[in-house]
C-alpha positions, 0 to 999 in steps of 0.5 A, a space after each residue: 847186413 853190415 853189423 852181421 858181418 863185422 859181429 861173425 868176423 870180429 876178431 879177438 886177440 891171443 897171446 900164442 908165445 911157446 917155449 916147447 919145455 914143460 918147465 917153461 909153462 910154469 914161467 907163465 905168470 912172471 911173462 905176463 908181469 914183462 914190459 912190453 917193447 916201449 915202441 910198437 913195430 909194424 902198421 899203426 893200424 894195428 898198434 896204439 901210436 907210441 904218443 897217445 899216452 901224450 895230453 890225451 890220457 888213453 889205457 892200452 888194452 894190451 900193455 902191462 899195467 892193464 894186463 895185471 889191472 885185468 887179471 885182479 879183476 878177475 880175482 875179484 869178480 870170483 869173490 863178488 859171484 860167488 859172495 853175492 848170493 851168499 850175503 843174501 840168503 844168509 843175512 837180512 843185512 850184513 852185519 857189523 864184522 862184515 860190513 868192511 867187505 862192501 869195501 870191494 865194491 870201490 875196486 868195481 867202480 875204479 874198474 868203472 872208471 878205468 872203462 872210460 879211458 880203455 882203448 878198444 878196437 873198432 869192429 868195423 874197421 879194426 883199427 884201435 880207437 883211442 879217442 876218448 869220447 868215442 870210448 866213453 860213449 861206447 861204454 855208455 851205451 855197453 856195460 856202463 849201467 849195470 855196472 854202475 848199479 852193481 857197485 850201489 851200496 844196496 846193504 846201506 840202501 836196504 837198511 835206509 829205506 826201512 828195510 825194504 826186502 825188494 831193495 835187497 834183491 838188487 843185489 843180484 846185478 852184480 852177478 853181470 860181472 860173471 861176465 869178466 870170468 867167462 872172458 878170462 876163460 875164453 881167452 885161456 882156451 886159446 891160449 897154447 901155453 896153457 893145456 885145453 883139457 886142464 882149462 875146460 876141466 877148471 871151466 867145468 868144476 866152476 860152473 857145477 862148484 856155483 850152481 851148488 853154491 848158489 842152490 845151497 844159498 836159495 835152500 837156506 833163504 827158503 828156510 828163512 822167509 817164514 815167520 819164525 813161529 813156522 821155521 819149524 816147518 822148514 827142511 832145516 827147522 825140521 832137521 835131526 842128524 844124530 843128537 843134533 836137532 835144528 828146531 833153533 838152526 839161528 843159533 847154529 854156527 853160520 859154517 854149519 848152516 852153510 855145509 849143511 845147505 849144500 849137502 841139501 844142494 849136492 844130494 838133490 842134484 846127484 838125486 841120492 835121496 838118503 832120506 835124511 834130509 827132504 823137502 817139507 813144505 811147499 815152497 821148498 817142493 816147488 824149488 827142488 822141482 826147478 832145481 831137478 830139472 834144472 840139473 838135468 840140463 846141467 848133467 848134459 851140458 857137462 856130460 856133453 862137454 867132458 865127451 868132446 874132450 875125449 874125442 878132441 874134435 872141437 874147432 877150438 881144439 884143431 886151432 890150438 893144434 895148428 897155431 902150436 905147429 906154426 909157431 914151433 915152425 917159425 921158432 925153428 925157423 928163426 922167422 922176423 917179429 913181423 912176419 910172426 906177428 902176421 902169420 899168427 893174426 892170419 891164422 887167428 882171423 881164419 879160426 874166427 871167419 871160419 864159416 865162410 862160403 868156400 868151406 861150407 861148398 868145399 868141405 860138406 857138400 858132395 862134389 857130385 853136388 857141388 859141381 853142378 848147379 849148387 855152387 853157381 845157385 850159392 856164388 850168384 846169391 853171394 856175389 853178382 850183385 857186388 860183380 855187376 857193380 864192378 866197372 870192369 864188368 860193366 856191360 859184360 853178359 849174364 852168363 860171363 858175370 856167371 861164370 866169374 862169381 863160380 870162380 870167387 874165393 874169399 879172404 879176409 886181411 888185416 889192416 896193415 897187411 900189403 896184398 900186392 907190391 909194385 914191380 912184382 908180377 901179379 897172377 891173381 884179381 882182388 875185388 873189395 867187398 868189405 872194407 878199404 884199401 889203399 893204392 900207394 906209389 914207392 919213390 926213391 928213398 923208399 918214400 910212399 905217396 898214396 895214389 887212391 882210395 879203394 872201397 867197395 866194388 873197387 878192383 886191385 890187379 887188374 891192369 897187371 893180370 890183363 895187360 901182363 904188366 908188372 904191379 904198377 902200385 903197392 896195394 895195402 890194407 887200411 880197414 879189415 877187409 873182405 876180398 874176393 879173388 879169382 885167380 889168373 888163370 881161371 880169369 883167362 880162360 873164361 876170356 877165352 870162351 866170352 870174345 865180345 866180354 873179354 874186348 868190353 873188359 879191356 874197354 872198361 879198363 881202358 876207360 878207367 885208368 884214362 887219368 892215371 900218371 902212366 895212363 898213355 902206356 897203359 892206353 898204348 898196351 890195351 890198345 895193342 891187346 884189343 887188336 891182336 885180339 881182333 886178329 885172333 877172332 878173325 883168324 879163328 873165323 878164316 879157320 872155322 870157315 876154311 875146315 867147314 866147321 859151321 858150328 865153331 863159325 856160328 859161334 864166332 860170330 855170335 861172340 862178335 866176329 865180323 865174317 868181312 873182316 881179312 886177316 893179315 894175308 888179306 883174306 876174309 872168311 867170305 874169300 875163303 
């Protein structure tokens, strides 16, 4: 349970800076070559510590050289992906004059290398780890192996080993480096300073251009497979295109084969059937019908993909929007570094964790719906099993935990992030669900000292919301937290309603916070709360009873009033 939360809420970085002018976007690529500021501003469980690169050799996954390293890589998983298939169908081992271009398999294993010493960020607890063996062996048990396999020289190995066909089809692992391309398009989509629609079309082309290139290497590799005494029997062998016959398509310069493959590909994905050129054997009839189909799908998928730009209603799409709004906001507004930064992981964060409970029962279900049993039936699945281990709801009734859960929001923070500072007057209650938090005490000089450790099932702002007391610590987060809240107001009128759980919680605090250094003031203000609560239910009896209204009496009484007691005239409800 724990891995699918840290999978659907892990969060990935963008780089949102804008500049407003059209002429500034063409600056894009020379911002991406700046140094970044050689210290780090905010918490350092958000940034690389400034000394890692210290006896302990760590690649920041965020600094320049790194940025550039990637971008390269880039480049060069375009040529591995799109060359790959084309070395094989055309060629039973490369020739003499394009043997240096196995050469770019040395790039791919220094990008091996550079993986052994990249810092990454922990999806657990979000912190960047720069520990080089918990980065090595992340990498181990990643990506390493296949990419390992992709940069064996397999043209050498293939051409060692008697030239053994099932050797050759190794090759094809190096296609796993598409995954480098796929990123790098991921992280444009989000990126506001490039346009979405220009982005996804680039996206689109790609994947059509190297669906019809791969298909065009396969035609061209079926055509070859055969003895040569049977070549003639082959879509190409058999081809006649004007005075031109192909009976000897060997001989035929390797740009024309090529073309002429993938006008093959292209008439029989866009299914013209000029006649021209056709399948002629078996094999070849077999592979056009998986082709076909194949392109059917694939016709759907881009179709699909072209009409959500159109309509521009895609989640992405409304996040670029509302991060191009903010920072245009806080640009006109001149807002700090810090709070930018802040602003900006929220908002990524948010778009990341998206499907959260509040969203789905806020947004698509009816309120007709949502304000009867639906809601109580989602909140108690959620969240009364983590309430009922809070030990401020200890020994609280079924149907109190009930009505809390009802009113739980969640959110999610960032380490680093301050969710309550001391001296400030509190209106709302944190419970932790996921993750850690710490309590820390400001001295003089500003000076912190870490009071506690919060974890699951811990609560924050309680003392101040129940006692109506200022924030006695600063509460900040160490781990990516999941929280759930429940604001003041709503805490206090369920209190209100629930007498014998309001005086249990104040009990449960009292117990609680007994070892604190101001747990004598805190003792004396629950004190004083217990019993001008007491006075209160007793004056509420003395009431009820006074005007006969039974019902509200009855109901006292049940929530724990005790009928003898007097009130402070001395009278008790027996008496009125």
């Amino acid at each position: 349970m724990e891995r699918e939360i840290v999978a659907e809420y892990e969060l990935n970085e963008i780089d949102d800076t804008l500049h407003g002018s059209v002429g500034s976007r063409l600056s894009l690529f020379a911002r991406e070559l700046k140094w970044r500021s050689s210290s780090w501003h905010g918490s350092s469980a958000l940034r690389l510590p400034t000394n890692c690169y210290g006896g302990s050799f760590v690649i920041d996954p965020n600094g320049r050289w790194y940025r550039m390293w990637s971008n390269m890589m880039f480049l060069w998983s375009i040529y591995s992906v799109f060359y790959t298939p084309f070395a094989f169908c055309f060629f039973r081992g490369l020739p003499e004059h394009l043997l240096d271009l196995e050469c770019a398999q040395l790039i791919f294993l220094a990008d091996v290398a550079v993986h052994f010493f990249l810092a990454y960020r922990d999806p657990h607890t979000h912190r960047v780890v720069y520990d080089k063996q918990r980065i090595a062996l992340r990498y181990i048990k990643g990506s390493f192996a296949l990419d390992m396999l992709g940069c064996f020289p397999w043209d050498a190995i293939y051409k060692f080993t008697g030239r053994m066909e099932m050797v050759r089809y190794l090759v094809w692992l190096r296609l796993y480096r598409a995954r480098k391309i796929q990123g790098f398009f991921k992280k444009m989509e989000k990126d506001i300073r490039i346009s979405y629609l220009f982005t996804r079309i680039v996206k689109l082309v790609t994947v059509e251009l190297y669906c019809t290139h791969t298909a065009a290497c396969i035609f061209y590799y079926l055509a070859t497979t055969l003895p040569p005494a049977h070549e003639g029997g082959t879509w190409i062998g058999s081809l006649t295109m004007g005075d031109r016959s192909y009976i000897n398509f060997r001989q035929v310069d390797l740009l024309t084969r090529y073309i002429t493959s993938l006008y093959l590909a292209i008439v029989t994905m866009a299914t013209v059937g000029y006649g021209d050129i056709h399948a002629v054997n078996t094999r070849e009839m077999v592979f056009i019908v998986v082709y076909v189909s194949f392109d059917m799908l694939l016709g759907a998928y881009l179709i699909g993909n072209m009409t959500a730009l159109i309509v521009k209603g895609s989640r992405t799409e409304r996040f670029r929007d509302k991060m191009t709004e903010l920072t245009r906001y806080m640009n006109r507004n001149r807002l700090g570094s810090d709070i930018r930064s802040q602003v900006k992981a929220h908002l990524v964060l948010q778009y990341e964790s998206s499907y959260k409970r509040d969203r789905i029962v806020d947004d698509d279900i009816p309120v007709a719906i949502r304000s009867k049993h639906f809601a109580l039936h989602i909140s108690q699945t959620l969240y009364m099993d983590i309430v009922s281990k809070v030990n401020l709801f200890k020994g609280c009734s079924e149907d109190f935990l009930s009505q809390i859960v009802v009113k739980l929001h969640e959110e999610f923070f960032l380490p680093g992030e301050v969710i309550l500072e001391q001296g400030t007057v509190v209106d709302q209650i944190y419970i932790v669900a996921h993750g850690c938090l710490e309590e820390i005490g400001i001295g003089e000089g500003a000076s912190e000292m870490i009071i506690s450790e919060l974890l699951p099932y811990d609560i924050v702002g309680d003392v101040a919301v129940i006692c109506n007391t200022p924030q006695p610590y600063t509460v900040r987060v160490c781990e990516l937290c999941r929280l759930l809240r429940i604001d003041k107001q709503s805490l206090t009128s369920i209190l209100q309603m629930y007498f014998k759980d309001s005086r249990q919680i104040l009990s449960n605090l009292l117990k609680g916070k007994r070892t604190e250094s101001k747990g004598k003031q805190l003792e004396s203000n629950i004190t004083y709360l217990i019993a001008k609560q007491e006075a209160d239910l007793i004056i509420g009896v003395n009431n009820a009873a006074y005007h006969g209204d039974l019902f509200r009496l009855k109901g006292l009484i049940s929530a724990g009033a005790d009928p003898s007691k007097p009130d402070y005239d001395g009278e008790d409800c027996i008496g009125t």
